[in-house]
C-alpha positions as YAML, in Angstrom:
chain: A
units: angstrom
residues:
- id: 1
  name: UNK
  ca: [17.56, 30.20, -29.33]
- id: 2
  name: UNK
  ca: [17.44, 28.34, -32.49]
- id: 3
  name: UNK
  ca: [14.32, 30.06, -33.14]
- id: 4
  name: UNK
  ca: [16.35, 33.40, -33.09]
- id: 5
  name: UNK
  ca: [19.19, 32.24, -35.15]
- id: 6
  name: UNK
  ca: [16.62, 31.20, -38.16]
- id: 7
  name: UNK
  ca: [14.92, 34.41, -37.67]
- id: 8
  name: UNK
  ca: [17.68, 36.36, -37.64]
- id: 9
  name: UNK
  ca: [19.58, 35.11, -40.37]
- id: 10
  name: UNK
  ca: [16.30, 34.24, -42.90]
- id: 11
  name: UNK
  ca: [16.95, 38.11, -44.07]
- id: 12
  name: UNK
  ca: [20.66, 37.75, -44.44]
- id: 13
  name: UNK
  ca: [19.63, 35.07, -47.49]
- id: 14
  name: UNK
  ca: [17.34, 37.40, -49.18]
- id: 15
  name: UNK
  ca: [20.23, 40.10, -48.66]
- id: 16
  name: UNK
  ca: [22.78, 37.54, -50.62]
- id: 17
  name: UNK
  ca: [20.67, 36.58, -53.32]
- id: 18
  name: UNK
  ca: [19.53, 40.27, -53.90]
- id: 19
  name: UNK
  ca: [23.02, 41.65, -54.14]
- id: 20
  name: UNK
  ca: [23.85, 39.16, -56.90]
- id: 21
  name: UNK
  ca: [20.51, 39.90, -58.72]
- id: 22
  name: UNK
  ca: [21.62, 43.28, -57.97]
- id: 23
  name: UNK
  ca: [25.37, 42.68, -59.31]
- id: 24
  name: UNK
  ca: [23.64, 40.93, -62.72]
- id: 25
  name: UNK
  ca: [21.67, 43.94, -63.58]
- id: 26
  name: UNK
  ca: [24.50, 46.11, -62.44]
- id: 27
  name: UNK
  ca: [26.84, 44.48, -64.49]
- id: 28
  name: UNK
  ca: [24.37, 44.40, -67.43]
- id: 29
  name: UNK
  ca: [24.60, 40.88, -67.40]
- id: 30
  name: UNK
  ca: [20.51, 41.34, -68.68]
- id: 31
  name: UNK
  ca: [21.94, 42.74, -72.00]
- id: 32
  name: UNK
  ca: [22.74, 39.81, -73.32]
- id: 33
  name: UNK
  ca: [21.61, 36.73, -71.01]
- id: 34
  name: UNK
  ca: [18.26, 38.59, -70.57]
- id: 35
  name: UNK
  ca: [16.66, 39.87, -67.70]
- id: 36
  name: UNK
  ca: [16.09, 35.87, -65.94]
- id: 37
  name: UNK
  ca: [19.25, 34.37, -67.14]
- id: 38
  name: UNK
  ca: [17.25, 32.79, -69.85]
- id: 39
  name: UNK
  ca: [19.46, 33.62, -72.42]
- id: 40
  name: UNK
  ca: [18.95, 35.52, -75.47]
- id: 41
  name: UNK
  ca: [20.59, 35.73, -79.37]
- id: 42
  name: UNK
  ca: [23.69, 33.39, -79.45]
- id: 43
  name: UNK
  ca: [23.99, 34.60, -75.34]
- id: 44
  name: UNK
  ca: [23.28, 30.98, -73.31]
- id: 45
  name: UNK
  ca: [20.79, 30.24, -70.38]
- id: 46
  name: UNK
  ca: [22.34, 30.35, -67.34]
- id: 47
  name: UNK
  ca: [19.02, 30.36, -65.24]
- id: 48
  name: UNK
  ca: [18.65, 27.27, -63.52]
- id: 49
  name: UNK
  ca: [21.75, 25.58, -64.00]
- id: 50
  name: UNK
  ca: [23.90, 23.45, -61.39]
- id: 51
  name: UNK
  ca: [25.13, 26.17, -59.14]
- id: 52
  name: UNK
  ca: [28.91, 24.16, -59.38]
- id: 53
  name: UNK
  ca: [28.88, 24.22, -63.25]
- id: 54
  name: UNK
  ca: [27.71, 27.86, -63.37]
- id: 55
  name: UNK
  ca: [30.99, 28.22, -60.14]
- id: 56
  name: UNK
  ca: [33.58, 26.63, -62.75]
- id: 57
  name: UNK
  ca: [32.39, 28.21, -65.34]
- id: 58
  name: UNK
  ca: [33.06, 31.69, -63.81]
- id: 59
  name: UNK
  ca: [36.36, 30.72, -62.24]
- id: 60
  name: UNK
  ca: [37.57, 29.08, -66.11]
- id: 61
  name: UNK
  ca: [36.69, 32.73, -67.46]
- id: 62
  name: UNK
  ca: [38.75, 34.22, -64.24]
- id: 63
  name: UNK
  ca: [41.42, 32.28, -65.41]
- id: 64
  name: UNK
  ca: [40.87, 33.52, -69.44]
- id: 65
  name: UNK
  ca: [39.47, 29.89, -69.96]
- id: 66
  name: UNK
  ca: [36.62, 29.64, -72.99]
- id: 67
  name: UNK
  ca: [35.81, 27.32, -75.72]
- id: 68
  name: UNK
  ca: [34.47, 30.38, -78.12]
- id: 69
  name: UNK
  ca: [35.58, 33.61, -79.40]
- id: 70
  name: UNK
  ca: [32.05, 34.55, -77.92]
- id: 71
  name: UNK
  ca: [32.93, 33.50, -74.77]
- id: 72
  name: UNK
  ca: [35.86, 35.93, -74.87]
- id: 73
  name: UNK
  ca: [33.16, 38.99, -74.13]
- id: 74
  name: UNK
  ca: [32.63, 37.21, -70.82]
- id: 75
  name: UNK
  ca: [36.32, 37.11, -69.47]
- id: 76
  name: UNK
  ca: [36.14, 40.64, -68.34]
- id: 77
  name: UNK
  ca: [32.68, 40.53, -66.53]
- id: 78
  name: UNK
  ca: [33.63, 37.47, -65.01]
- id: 79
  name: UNK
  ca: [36.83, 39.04, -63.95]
- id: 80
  name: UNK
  ca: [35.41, 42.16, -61.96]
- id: 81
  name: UNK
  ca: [33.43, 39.80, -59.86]
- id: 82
  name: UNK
  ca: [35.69, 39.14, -56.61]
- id: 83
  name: UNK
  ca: [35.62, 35.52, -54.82]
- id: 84
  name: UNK
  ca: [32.40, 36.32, -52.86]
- id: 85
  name: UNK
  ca: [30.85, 37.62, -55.98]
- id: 86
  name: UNK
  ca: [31.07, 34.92, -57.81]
- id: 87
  name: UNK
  ca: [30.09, 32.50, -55.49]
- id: 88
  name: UNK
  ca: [27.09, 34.51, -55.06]
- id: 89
  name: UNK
  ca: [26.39, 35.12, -58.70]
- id: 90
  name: UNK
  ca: [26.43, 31.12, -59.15]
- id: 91
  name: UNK
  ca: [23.62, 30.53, -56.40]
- id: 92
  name: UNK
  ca: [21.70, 33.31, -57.60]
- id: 93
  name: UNK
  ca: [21.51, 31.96, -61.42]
- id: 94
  name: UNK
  ca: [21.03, 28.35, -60.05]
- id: 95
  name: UNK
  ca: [17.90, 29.18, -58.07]
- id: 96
  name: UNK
  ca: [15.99, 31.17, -60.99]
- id: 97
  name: UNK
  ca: [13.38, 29.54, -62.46]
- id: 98
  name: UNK
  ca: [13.02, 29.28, -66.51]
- id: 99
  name: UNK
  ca: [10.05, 28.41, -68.38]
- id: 100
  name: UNK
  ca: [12.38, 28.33, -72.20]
- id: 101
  name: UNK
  ca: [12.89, 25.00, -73.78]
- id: 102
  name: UNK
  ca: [15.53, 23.11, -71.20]
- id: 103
  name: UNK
  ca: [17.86, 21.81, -73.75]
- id: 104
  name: UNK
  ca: [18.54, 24.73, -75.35]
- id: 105
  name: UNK
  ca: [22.27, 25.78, -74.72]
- id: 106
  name: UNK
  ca: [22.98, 22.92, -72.81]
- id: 107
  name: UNK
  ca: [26.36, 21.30, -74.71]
- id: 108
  name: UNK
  ca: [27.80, 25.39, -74.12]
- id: 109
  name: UNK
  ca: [27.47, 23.67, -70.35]
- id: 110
  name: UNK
  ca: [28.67, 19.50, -70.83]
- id: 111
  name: UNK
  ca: [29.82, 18.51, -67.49]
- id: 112
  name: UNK
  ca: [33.31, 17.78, -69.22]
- id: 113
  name: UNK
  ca: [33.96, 21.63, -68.56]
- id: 114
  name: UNK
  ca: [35.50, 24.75, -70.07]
- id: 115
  name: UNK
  ca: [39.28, 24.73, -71.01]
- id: 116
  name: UNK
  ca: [40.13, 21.43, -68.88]
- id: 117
  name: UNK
  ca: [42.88, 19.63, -69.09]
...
């Protein structure tokens, strides 16, 4: 039985994680983050990251929440994604892979978090 439930549910994973690659390219997300979430132009990497800091990050744009006038573009796309969504769209851009220099972007990303307290 186990057996069956791994089986069965292995596609359901795939299924997830293309419908949020699906949603990113959809949502043009590629236009400025670039087609692997490796970031482009002034646009950060968000391939690779820690699936919770990419989860709060979404949820503090929700909420209006940004540290840049940049980061004002994002408040709509982050607002058309529903709870699911971005949920989703956080494990997808935690799992890519990147092969760009590591630090690059990463204080748009501190751990201290967007708009806090």
């Amino acid at each position: 039985m186990k057996q069956f439930v791994l089986i069965f549910s292995f596609p359901l994973i795939l299924l997830a994680s293309n419908d949020a690659e699906t949603l990113y390219l959809k949502n043009a997300c590629n236009s400025c983050h670039g087609m692997y979430a490796e970031g482009m132009g002034a646009s950060p990497r968000l391939q690779g990251l820690r699936e919770d800091v990419l989860l709060r990050r979404l949820k503090d744009l929700q909420q209006g929440k940004t540290r840049t006038a940049f980061g004002s573009v994002m408040i709509s796309f982050a607002k058309s994604l529903d709870e699911d969504q971005t949920i989703e769209m956080a494990k997808y851009l935690s799992t890519l892979k990147t092969n760009v220099n590591e630090d690059r972007y990463e204080i748009e990303y501190d751990s201290a978090g967007d708009g806090g307290s």
